[in-house]
C-alpha positions as CSV (number, residue, x, y, z in Angstrom):
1,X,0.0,0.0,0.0
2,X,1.0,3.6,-0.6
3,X,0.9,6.3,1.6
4,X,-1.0,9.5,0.4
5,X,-0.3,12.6,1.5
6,X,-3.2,14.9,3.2
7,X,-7.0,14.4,3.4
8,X,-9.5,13.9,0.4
9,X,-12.6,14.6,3.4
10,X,-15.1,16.1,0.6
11,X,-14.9,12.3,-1.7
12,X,-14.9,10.5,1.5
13,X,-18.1,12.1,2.6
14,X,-19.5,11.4,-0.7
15,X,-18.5,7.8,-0.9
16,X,-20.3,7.0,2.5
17,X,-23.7,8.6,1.5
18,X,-26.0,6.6,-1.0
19,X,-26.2,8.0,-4.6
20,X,-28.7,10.7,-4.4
21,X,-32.2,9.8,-6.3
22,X,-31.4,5.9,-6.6
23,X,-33.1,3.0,-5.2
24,X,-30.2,1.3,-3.0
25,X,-31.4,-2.2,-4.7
26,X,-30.2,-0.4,-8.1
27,X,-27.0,0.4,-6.6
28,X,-25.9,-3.2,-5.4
29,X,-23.4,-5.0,-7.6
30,X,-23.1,-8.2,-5.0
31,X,-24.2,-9.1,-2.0
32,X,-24.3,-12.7,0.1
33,X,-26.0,-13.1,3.3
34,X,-24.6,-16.7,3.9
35,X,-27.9,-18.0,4.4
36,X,-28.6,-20.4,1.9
37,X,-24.6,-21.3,1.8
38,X,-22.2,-20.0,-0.2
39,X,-22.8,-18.0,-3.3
40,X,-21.2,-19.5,-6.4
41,X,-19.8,-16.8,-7.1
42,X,-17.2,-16.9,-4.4
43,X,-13.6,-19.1,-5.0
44,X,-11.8,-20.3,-2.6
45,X,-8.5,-19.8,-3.0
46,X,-5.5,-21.9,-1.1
47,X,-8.2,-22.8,1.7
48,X,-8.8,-25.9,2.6
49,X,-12.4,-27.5,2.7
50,X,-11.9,-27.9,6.5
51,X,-10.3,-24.4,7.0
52,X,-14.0,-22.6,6.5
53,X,-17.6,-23.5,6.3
54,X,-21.2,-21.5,6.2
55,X,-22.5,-21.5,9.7
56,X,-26.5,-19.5,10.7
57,X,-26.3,-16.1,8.0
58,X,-22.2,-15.8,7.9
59,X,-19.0,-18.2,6.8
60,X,-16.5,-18.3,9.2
61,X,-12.8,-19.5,8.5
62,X,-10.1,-20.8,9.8
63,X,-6.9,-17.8,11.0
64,X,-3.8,-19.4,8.8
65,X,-0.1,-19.6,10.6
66,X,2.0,-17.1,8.7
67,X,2.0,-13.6,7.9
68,X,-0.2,-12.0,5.6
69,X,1.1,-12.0,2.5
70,X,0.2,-12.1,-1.3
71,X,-0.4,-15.7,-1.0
72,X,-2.3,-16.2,1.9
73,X,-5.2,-17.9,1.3
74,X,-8.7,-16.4,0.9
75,X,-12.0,-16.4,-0.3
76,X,-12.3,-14.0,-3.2
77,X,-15.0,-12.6,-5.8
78,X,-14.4,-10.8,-9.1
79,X,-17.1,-8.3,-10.5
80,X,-17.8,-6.1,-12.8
81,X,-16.1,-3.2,-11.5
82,X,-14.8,-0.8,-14.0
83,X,-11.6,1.2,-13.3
84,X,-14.0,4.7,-13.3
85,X,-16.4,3.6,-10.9
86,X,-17.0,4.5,-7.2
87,X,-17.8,1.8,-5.3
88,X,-18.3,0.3,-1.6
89,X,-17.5,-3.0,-0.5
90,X,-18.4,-3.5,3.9
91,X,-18.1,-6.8,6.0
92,X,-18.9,-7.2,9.4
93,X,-16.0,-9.2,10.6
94,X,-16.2,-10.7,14.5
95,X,-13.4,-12.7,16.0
96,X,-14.9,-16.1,17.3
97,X,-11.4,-16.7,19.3
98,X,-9.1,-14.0,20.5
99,X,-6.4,-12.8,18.7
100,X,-3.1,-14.0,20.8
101,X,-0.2,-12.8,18.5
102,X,0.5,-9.6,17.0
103,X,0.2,-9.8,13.6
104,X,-2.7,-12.0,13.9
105,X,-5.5,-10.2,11.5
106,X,-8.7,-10.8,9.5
107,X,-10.8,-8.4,6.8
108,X,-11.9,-7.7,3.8
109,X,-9.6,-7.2,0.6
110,X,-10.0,-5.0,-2.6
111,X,-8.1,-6.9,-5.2
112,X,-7.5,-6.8,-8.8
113,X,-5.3,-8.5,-11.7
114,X,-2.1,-8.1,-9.6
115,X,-3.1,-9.2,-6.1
116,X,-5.1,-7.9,-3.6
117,X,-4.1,-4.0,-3.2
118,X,-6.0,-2.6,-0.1
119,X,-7.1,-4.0,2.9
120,X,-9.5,-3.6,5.9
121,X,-8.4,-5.2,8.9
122,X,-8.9,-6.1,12.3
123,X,-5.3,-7.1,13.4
124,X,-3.6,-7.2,17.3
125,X,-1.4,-4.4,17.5
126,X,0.9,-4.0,20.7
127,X,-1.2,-6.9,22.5
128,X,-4.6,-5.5,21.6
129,X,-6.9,-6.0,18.5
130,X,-7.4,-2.7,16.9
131,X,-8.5,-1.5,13.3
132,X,-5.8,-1.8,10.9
133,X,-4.4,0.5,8.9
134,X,-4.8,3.0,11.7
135,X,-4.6,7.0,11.6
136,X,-1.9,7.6,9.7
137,X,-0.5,11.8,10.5
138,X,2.0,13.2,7.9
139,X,5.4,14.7,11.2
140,X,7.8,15.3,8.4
141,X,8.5,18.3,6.2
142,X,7.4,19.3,2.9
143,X,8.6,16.8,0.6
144,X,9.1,13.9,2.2
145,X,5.5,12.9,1.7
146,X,6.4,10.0,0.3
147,X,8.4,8.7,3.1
148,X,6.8,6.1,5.4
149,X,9.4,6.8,8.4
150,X,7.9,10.5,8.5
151,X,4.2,9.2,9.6
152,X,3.3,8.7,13.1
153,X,0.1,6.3,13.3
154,X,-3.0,5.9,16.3
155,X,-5.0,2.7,16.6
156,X,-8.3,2.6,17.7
157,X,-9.9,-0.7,19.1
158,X,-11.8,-3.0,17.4
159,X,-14.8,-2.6,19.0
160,X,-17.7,-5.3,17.4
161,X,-20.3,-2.6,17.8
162,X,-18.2,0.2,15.8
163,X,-19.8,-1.5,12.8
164,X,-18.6,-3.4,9.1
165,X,-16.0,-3.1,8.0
166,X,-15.1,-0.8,4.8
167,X,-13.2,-0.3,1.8
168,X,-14.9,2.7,-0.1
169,X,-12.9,3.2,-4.2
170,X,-13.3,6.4,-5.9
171,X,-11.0,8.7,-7.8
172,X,-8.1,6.6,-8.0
173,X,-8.3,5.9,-4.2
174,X,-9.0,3.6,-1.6
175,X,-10.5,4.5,1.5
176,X,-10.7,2.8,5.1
177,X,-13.6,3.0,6.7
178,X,-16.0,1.7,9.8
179,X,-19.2,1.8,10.1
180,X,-22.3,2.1,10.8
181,X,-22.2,1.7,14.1
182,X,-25.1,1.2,16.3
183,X,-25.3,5.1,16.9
184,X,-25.2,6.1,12.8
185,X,-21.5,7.0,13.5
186,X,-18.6,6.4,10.6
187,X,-14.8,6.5,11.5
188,X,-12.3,7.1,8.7
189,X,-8.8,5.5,8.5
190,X,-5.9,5.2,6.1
191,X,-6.3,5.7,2.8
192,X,-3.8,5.1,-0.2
193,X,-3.7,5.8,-3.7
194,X,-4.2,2.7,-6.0
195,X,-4.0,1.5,-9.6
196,X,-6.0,3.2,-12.2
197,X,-5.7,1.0,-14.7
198,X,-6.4,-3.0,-13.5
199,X,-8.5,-5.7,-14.5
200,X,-10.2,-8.2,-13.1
201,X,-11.5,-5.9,-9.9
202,X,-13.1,-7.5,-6.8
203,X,-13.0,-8.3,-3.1
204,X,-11.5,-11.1,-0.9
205,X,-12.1,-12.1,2.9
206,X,-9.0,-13.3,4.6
207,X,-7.4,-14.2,7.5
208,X,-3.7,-14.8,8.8
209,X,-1.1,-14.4,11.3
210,X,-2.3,-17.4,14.1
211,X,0.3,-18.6,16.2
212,X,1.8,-22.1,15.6
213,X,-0.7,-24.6,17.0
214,X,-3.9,-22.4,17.1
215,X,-7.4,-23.1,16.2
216,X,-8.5,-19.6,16.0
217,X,-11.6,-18.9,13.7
218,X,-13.0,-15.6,12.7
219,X,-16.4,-14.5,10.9
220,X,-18.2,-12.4,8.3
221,X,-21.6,-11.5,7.8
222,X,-23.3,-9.2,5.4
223,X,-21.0,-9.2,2.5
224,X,-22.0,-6.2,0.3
225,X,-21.1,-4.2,-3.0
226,X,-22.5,-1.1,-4.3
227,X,-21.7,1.3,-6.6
228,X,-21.8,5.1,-5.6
């Protein structure tokens, strides 16, 4: 991921309203609620048939050993996401054992034909499971922007009733977000700018990072997509 200098707050406010004048079932590109099982349009990729399964309205897999990396296994979809759209993928992503290690992380993915690019995370930071990316502040000096040393970053934790998890795309960026929670509110974290030109464009739910040994599962409900 790359660091982007400043604040885009106008987009971001856009991106989290729906489209003004249109029906939000016109807006949604995909959607599974896990409760008829798994939508066919999902692939499971490097997973195991016994490292996730569909379980009352959400599928809930198994947190690989390893770091997260561009391997690590996942379950992905691909849709019809042009490069000019705006566009809002959320999850609502709940640990079902506690995170032990740090490093140890599930969330949602924006991916296209290279990999996945973005992420949206809840990951233990420090000994505590927080949103990841967090906050990231720009403490160098003009210039050195493009530095990742010159940032200084604040977690905030991952409460379960801070809301979905969310990866809003628009204008050549991608944008962290949580939300709704149960009080309306939306929190904004990192965003990055990302590849213009890709094919292939979709979302991936993935999990990594479990000590050696562990059983630890984590689960996602109310997988959506819709265009802005």
């Amino acid at each position: 991921m790359r660091l982007a200098a400043g604040v885009l707050p106008v987009t971001l406010l856009v991106c989290a309203l729906p489209a003004a004048g249109q029906p939000e079932r016109d807006r949604v590109v995909f959607q599974d609620d896990f409760k008829t099982g798994l939508s066919p349009k999902w692939k499971a990729v490097g997973l195991k048939p016994e490292d996730f399964r569909v379980r009352d309205g959400g599928v809930e897999m198994r947190v690989r050993p390893g770091k997260l990396g561009a391997d690590t296994p996942m379950l992905k979809v691909t849709l019809p996401l042009a490069a000019t759209d705006s566009f809002i993928g959320s999850v609502k992503v709940t640990p079902l054992t506690e995170f032990t290690a740090d490093g140890e992380t599930a969330g949602l993915f924006f991916l296209d034909d290279t990999g996945w690019e973005f992420a949206a995370k809840k990951e233990r930071v420090g000994g505590k499971t927080v949103f990841a990316p967090g906050k990231y502040r720009f403490a160098g000096r003009p210039g050195e922007e493009g530095d990742p040393a010159k940032y200084t970053v604040a977690y905030d934790p991952a409460a379960r009733e801070a809301g979905p998890l969310r990866i809003i795309v628009s204008q050549g960026y991608a944008f962290f977000q949580v939300g709704p929670s149960a009080g309306g509110e939306y929190k904004n974290y990192f965003h990055s700018a990302i590849r213009r030109e890709a094919g292939d464009r979709g979302f991936g739910l993935a999990a990594a990072g479990a000590p050696p040994g562990a059983d630890h599962w984590v689960r996602f409900e109310q997988f959506r997509v819709t265009r802005d």
